[in-house]
N, C-alpha and C positions, 0 to 999 in steps of 0.2 A: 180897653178903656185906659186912660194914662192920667195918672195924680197929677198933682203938681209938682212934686219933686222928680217929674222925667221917669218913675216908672213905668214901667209897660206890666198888661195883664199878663199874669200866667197862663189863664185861659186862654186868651188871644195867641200866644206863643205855641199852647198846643195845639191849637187848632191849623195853625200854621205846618207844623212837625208831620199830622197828618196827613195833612193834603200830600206834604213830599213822600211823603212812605207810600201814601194810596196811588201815586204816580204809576204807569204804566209802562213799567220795567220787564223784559221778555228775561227768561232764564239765559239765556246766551249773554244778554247786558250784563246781570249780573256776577256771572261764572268771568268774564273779562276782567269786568271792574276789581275784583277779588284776585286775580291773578293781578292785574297791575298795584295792586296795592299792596300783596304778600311779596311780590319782589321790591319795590319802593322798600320794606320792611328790611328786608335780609340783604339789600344792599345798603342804606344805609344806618342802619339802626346801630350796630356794634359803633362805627365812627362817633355817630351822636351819642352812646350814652357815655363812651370813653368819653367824649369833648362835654359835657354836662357835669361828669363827675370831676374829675380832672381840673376843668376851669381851661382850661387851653386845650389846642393839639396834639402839642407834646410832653410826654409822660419824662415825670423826672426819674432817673433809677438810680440809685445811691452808690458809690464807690465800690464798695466790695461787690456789689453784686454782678458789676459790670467788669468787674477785674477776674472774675471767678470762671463769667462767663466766655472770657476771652482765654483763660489760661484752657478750658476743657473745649475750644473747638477744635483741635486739633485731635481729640478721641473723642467725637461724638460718632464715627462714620466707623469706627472700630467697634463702639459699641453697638452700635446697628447690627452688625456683623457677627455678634455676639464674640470678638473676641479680646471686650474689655468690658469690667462690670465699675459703674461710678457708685460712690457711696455719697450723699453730703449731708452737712450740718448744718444750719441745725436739719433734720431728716425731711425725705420727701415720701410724700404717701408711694406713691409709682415706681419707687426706687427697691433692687432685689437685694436683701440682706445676706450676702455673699460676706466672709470674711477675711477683710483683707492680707494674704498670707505670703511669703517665701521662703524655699527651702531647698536644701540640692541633694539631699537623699544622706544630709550627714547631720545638718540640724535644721529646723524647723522654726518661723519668727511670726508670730500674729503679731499686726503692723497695728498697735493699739497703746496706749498711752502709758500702761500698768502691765504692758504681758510680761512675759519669762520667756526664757531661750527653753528649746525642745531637743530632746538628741532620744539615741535609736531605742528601742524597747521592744521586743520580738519584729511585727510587721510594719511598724509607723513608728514617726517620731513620736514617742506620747512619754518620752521620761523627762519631768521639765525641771530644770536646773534651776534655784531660785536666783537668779541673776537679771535685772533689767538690761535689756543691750538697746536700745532707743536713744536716742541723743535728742533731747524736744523742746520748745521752745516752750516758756510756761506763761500762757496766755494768764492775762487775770478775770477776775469773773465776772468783772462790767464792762470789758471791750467787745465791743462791736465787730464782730469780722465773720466770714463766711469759709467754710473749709469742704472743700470735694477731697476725696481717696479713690485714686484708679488704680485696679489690679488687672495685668496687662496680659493676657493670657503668653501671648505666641512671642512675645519679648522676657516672660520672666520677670519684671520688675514692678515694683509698686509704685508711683507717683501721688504725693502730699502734696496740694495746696491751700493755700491762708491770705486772705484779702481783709482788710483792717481796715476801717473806716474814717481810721487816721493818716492812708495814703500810703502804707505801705505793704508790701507780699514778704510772703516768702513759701519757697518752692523745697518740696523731697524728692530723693528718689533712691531705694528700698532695694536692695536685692542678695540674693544668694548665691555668689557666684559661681559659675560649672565648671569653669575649665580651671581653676585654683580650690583644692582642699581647701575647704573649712574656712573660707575668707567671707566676711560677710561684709556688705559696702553701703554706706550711707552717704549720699551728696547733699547738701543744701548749700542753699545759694537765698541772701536776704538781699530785697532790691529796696533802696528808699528814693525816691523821687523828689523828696523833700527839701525844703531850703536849709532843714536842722539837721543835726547830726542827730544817731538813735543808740540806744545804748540798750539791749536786749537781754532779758536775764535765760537763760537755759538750762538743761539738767541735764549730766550726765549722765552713763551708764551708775548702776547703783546695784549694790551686792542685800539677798536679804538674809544675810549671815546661813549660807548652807554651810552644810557639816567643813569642820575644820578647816574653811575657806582664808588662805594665807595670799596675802596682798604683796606686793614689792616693787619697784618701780627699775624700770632695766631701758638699755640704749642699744640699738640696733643699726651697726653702722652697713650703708646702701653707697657705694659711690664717693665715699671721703664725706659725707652726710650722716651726720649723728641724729637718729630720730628716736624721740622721749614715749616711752611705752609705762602701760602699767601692767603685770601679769599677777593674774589669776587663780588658784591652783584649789585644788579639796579635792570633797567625794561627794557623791549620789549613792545612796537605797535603792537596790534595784528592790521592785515591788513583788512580795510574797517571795522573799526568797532572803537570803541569809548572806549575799554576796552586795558589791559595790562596785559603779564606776569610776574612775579618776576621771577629772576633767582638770583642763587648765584653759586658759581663755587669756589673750593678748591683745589689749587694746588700746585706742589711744584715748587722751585727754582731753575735751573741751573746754575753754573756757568759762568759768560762770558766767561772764558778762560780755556782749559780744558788741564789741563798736560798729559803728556802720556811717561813715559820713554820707554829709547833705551830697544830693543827687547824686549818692554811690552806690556799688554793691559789694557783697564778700562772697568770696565762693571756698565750701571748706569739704573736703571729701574724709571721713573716716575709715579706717578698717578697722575688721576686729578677726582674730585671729582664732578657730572651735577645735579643738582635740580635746578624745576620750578614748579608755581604754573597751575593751570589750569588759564584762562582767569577773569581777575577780573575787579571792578572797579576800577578807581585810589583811592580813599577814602580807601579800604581796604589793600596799597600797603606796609604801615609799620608794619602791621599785619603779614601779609602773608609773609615777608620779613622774621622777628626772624622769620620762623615756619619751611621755609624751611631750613634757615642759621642752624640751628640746625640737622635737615636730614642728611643736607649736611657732618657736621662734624659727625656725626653719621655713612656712611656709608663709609666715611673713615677711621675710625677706624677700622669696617670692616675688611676693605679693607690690612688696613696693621697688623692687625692678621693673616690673612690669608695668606698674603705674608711672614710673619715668618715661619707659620709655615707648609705651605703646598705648597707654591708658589702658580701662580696664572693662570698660563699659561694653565698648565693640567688640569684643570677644564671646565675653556673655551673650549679648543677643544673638550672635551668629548662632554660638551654640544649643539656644534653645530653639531658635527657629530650626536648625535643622532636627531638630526631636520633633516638628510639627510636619514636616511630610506628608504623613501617610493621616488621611483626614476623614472626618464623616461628616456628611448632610443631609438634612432632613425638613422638608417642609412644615410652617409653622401651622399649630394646629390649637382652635380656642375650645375645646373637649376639656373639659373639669378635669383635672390632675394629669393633663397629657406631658408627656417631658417634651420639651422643645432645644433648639440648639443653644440657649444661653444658659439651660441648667447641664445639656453634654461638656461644652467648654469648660464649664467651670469644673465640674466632679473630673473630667481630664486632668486640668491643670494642679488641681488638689492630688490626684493621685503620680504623678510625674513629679511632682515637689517633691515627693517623697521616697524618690528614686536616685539612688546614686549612678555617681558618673561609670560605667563597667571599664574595665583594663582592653577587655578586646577591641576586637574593630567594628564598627555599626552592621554592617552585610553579614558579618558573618554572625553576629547576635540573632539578626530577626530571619534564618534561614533552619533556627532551632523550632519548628512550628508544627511538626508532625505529630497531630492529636490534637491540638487544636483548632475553632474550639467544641466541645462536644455536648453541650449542656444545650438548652433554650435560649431564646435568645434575650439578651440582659434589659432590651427594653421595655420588658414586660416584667421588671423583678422591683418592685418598690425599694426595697431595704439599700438597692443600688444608688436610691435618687433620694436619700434623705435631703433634710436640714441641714446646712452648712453655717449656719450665722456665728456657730464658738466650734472653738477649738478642739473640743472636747467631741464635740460632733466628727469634725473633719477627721480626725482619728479613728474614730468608729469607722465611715465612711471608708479610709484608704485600706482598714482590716479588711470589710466585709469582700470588696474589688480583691483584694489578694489573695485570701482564699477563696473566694469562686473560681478566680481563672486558673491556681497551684489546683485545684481540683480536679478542674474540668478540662485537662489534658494541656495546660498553657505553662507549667512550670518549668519549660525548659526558657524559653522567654521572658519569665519572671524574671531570671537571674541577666537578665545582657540589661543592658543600659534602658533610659524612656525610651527610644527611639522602640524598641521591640516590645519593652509592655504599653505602646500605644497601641502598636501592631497586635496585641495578642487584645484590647479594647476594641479594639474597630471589630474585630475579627468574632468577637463575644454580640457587638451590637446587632447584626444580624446573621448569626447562626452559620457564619462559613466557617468550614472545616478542611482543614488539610487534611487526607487521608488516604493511605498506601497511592503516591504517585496519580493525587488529582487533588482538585478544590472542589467542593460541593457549597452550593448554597441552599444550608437547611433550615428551612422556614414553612412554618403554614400557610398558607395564598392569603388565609382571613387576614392576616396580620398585614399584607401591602396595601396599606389602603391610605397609604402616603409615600410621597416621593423623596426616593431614599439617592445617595449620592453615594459609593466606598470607594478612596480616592488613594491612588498607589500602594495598591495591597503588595506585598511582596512573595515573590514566588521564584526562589530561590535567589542564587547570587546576585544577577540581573534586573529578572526579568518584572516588572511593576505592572500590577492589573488594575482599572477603572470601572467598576460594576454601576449600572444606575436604575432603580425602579422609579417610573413614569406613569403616572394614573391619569389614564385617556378621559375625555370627557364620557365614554360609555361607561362610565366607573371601573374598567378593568385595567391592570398592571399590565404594561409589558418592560420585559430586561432589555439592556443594552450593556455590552460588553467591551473596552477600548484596551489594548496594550498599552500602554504609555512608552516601556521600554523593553524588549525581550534579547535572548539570546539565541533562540528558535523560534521553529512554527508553533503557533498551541491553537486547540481545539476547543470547542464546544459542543455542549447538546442539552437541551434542555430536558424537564421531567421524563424516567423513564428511559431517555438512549436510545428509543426504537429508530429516531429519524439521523439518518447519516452525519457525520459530526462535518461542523462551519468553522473553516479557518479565520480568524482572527485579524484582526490587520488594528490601527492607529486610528481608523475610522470604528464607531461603532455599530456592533453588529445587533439586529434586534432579535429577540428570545420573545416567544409567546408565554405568559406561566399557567403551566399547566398542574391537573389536580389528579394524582395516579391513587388505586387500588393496589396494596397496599400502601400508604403515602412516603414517599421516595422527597430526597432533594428536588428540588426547582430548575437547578441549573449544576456544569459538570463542567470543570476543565481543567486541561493537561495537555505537555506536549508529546504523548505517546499515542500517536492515532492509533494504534491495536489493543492498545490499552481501554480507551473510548467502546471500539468494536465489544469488547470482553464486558461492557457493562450492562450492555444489553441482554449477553444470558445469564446476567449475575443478578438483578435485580429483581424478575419476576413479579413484574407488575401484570394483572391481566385485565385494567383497563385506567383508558389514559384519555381524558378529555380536557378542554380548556375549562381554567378556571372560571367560576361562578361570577359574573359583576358585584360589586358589592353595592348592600342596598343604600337606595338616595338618603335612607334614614340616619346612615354610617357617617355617609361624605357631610349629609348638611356639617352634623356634630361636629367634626374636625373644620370643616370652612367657616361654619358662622357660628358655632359654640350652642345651637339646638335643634330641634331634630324636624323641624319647622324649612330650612333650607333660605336662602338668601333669598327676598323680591326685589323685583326692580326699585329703581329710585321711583319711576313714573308711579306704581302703584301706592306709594304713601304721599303721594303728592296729590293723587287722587283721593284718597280719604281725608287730606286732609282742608279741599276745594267741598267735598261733601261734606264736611262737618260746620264749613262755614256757611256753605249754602241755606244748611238745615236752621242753624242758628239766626239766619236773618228773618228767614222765613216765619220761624218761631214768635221774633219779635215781632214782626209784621203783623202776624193772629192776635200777639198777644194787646197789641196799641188800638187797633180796628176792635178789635172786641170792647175794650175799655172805651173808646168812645164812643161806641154805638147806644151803649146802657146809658153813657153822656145823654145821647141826642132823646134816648126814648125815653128816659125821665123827663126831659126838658118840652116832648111834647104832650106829655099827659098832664104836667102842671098848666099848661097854656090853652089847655080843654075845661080849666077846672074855673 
């Protein structure tokens, strides 16, 4: 019935409503209809709400953010890789609170606004100098700008950027150099795009008055080039102990205020120059002062011939990339508290930071390996895989790594350069050991229950081994073995030695892992085949079968993080086709019901 004002009845409406619902829809209509509409949804719904919220199609994104995002594409595929960690500002939930750090085994630098310079103190740098060595730009505390920190594993250096909403960057980049004593290097570089010129206020390094710290300003001639320095000098407290270091420290000057004309840039590279003496008395502190104060200025000289005439940078990276060789990988695994390859990277890089450069030659460092390593294997040791986010942690952290491996038979490798306390790491991570004229890999089988990679293990002067564990879809491990480089034949055999030993080649060879009475190594190699022969009556295993699969319970855990296992996509596409089904259905009962009590009131009044 319709008023005069052009309403329509509600009833008349519902009554309409019904008819279409009581229509004669077959389950097959409906199960269609609901598929074509859940897709209509999930294709175009994200479009529309963006375009609803928005007011347009296209999303405006503000300067900084898109300058942030351009300067980090170029280490996003690095971070994948886990061998870069991003930091930003203001913070992101997702992001791993790694600290960002440099150091070449003589001082130590957290890449942070307030830190202190670090230098040596039994096993870590942990004796901190109160000196700021940071050169930084001092933002104020109403601009606008966005800032990332990339610590860059397999390169050694830190990377600072800063996007300003006022249109202009500026870029760092952090490092401790290897192949120069004690030179620590800061580059920035401010870019302005702008029609104006910028006038930038900065802070220089800054002393927080340690002990008897003497300041002087000294000229370093390079080339018929007089370069303006300021040096450094005091002491440190060595902690619980009654003795002192000498330090002195050579750096250069920044300007307070840094110009920067319209659409220019400036590019300004610092050095700073670290010597310290070992632990002394105080009676010897003015000695030992001139001795190093001379080093000091010695290896800065160095430092900026070198920067004339080769720059400084590409050195550095060679040399940390080649400490990355010898490498380990591991499949990602989402198991509550499982260590994955971005927490291995980083506790590497932290511990090699803290490794000075050695005087020998690389080969012959990592061929000191006899006895290592002998303990469990470290991926199964918590105290290994702490908290890195301070300093104070990461120091604990590089103690804990050095005495376990000076323990557990690695101490000869302690002392040779990174390149060999990597090698005596990888070597800790899954339980190989060198021992009397073979390698073993000692491991429990329970523990393969991920695909493990140990990538140019060294074995001896030459010759480089490539170990891999593969976990088959029947849930069991098998090995594979590759030479990469040798200088002879080498052998194999897996648990036990009963089965004749397998030469080796460039291709890999596969190993079944097997599970012995009394429990022996996994796998065995050397290039002394009689050697091989003799381990079969040395081991006295008296029973040897293939390892156990391990249960689906294990695998879900590590593949999908519960013990439930991965479903198809089809199967929650189907629950969730029946939940709509159910739901229509429901309304269906629930509208037919309600109008029926309609219809039956309506005809007991019209009987009356």
């Amino acid at each position: 019935m319709r008023g005069s004002g052009g309403m329509f009845d509600v009833h008349e409406f519902g009554k309409r409503m019904r008819r279409f619902i009581d229509g004669n829809y077959s389950y097959r209509k409906i199960l269609v209809f609901a598929v074509i509409v859940g897709g209509f949804v999930l294709y175009v719904g994200p479009s529309l709400v963006q375009w609803l919220f928005s007011g347009s199609g296209e999303s405006i994104e503000a300067y900084e953010e898109r300058c942030i995002n351009e300067k980090l594409a170029g280490f996003y595929f690095d971070s994948v890789e886990y061998n870069a960690n991003i930091l930003f500002h203001p913070a992101k939930e997702d992001q791993r609170l790694y600290l960002p750090y440099v150091g070449n085994g003589i001082f130590g630098i957290p890449i942070q606004s307030q830190s202190w310079l670090y230098i040596k103190n039994g096993r870590s740098l942990s004796l901190p100098v109160k000196w700021q060595p940071l050169i930084i730009y001092q933002v104020s505390e109403d601009t606008l700008y966005r800032e990332a920190t990339i610590t860059h594993y397999t390169k050694g250096i830190v990377y600072k950027y800063q996007c300003f909403r006022d249109g202009y960057h500026t870029s760092y980049q952090y490092y401790a150099h290897r192949d120069l004593e004690g030179i620590f290097v800061q580059a920035i570089k401010i870019s302005n795009p702008l029609s104006i010129s910028l006038e930038l206020p900065f802070k220089s390094q800054a002393s927080l008055h340690w002990s008897e710290s003497l300041v002087e300003p000294i000229n370093i001639l390079v080339e018929r080039a007089n370069h303006e320095f300021n040096l450094e000098s005091g002491y440190v407290p060595v902690p619980n102990s009654n003795k002192i270091v000498a330090v002195t420290i050579v750096y250069q000057i920044v300007q307070k205020r840094i110009q920067v004309k319209a659409r220019g840039s400036v590019k300004m590279e610092f050095l700073t120059s670290i010597k310290y003496s070992e632990p002394i008395e105080m009676e010897q502190y003015t000695r030992e002062r001139n001795a190093i104060r001379e080093k000091a200025i010695d290896h800065m000289r160095k430092a900026l011939v070198k920067q004339r005439s080769q720059g400084l940078k590409e050195s550095h990276v060679i040399a940390w990339q080649r400490y990355w060789h010898t490498g380990f990988r591991i499949s990602d695994s989402k198991a509550k508290g499982a260590i994955n390859g971005y927490k291995i990277n980083s506790t590497i890089y932290y511990v090699l930071s803290q490794v000075p450069k050695a005087t020998g030659d690389v080969e012959k460092s990592v061929i000191n390996n006899e006895g290592c390593y002998r303990g469990h294997h470290t991926l199964d040791a918590p105290r290994l895989w702490r908290d890195t986010s301070t300093i104070d942690m990461i120091n604990e952290l590089v103690r804990a790594w050095s005495i376990t491996l000076e323990k557990q038979g690695c101490y000869r490798l302690m002392t040779g350069n990174p390149s060999a306390v990597l090698q005596a790491i990888v070597l800790s991570l899954g339980g190989l050991r060198f021992s009397n004229q073979h390698l073993e890999f000692n491991i429990d089988p329970q523990h393969l229950h991920r695909d493990f990679l140990f990538r140019r293990i060294s074995y001896g002067n030459v010759t480089h081994l490539n170990i891999s564990v593969n976990v088959n879809e029947d849930n069991r491990a098998v090995l594979g073995v590759a030479i990469d480089r040798s200088d002879s034949v080498y052998f194999g055999c897996d648990a036990g030695c009963l089965d004749a030993p397998v030469p080796l080649s460039q291709a890999y060879t596969s190993f079944p892992v097997k599970l012995t009475k009394p429990l022996t190594a996994i796998l065995y190699i050397t290039s002394d085949y009689h050697h091989m022969q003799d381990l079969q009556n040395a081991l006295h295993v008296h029973a040897v079968d293939e390892a156990p699969a391990h249960d689906h319970h294990v695998m879900a855990l590590h593949k999908h993080g519960h013990q439930l296992g991965g479903l198809p996509t089809f199967f929650w596409v189907s629950i969730c086709f029946l939940i709509i089904v159910f739901h229509l259905f429901l309304c269906k009962l629930i509208v037919s019901e309600y109008w029926d009590q309609k219809d039956r009131g309506k005809v007991r009044y019209s009987k009356l």
